[in-house]
N, C-alpha and C positions, 0 to 999 in steps of 0.2 A: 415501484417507487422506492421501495426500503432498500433496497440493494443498490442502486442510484445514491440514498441516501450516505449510505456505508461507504460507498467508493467516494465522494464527494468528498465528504468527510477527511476520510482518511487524505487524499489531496490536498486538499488546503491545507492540512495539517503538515505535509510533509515541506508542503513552500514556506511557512511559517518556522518550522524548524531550523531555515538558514541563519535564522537569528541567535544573539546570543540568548539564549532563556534560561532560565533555573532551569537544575535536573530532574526535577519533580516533572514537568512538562514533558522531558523528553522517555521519562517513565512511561507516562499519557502517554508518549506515541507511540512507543513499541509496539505496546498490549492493542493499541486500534490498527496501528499498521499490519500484525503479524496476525491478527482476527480477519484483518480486509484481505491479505494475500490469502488464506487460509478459503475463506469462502467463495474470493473469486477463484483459489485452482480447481475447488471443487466442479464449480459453475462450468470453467473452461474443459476439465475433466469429462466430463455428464456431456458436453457437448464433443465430444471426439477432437477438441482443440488443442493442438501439441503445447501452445504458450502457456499450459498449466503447469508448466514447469516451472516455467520463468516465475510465477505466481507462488507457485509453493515455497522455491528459493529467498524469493520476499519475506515472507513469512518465516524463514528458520535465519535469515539475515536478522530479522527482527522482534525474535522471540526473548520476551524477557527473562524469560528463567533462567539462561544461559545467552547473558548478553556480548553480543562480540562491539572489543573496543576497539574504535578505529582512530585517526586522527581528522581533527575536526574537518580540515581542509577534502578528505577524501567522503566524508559524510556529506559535507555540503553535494557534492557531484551524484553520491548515493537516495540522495534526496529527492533531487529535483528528476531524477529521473525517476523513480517510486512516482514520485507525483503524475509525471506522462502516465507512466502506465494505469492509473489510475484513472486519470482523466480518458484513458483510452475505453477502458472500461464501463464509466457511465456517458461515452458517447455510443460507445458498442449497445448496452441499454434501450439506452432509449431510442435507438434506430429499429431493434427488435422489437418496440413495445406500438411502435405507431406502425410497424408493418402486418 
C-alpha cells in the first residue's frame, strides 16, 4: 500500500500541475516526482523490467537540484504523461498485490 501511496500521490500531483500555481508548489513536485521515478525504476529494476528506464529518466527530468527549464506549454504534455505513468504504476501494484 505505501508504494501505491507514492505513485498516487505523485499523479495527482502532476495533473494538478497543469494549473497555474506558485512556484513553491511546483518545487513540491519536483522532489516527490523525482523520489517517485527514482523508487519506482528501482522497483522495475529488481524486477528485470526494461521501463526502469523510462522511470529513472523521470526522475533526472525532475530532479531539483539541477532543474531543467522548460516552457510551460511543453511541461503541461510532460505532465500529464508523468502522471499515466504513474497511474500505470499503482495499477501495476495493486494487480500484483491481490494476485
Amino acid at each position: 500500500m505505501g508504494k501505491r501511496l507514492i505513485y498516487g500521490s505523485a499523479a495527482i500531483c502532476c495533473v494538478v500541475a497543469v494549473l497555474p500555481l506558485p512556484y513553491s508548489f511546483y518545487i513540491l513536485l519536483r522532489i516527490l516526482v523525482c523520489f517517485s521515478g527514482a523508487i519506482a525504476s528501482m522497483e522495475l529494476k529488481n524486477e528485470g523490467n526494461t521501463f526502469w528506464l523510462l522511470l529513472a529518466g523521470v526522475a533526472v527530468l525532475f530532479i531539483p537540484i539541477l532543474p531543467i527549464y522548460l516552457e510551460r506549454g511543453i511541461w503541461f504534455f510532460i505532465d500529464l504523461a508523468v502522471a499515466g505513468v504513474f497511474v500505470w504504476m499503482v495499477s501495476r501494484n495493486k494487480s500484483q498485490t491481490n494476485a
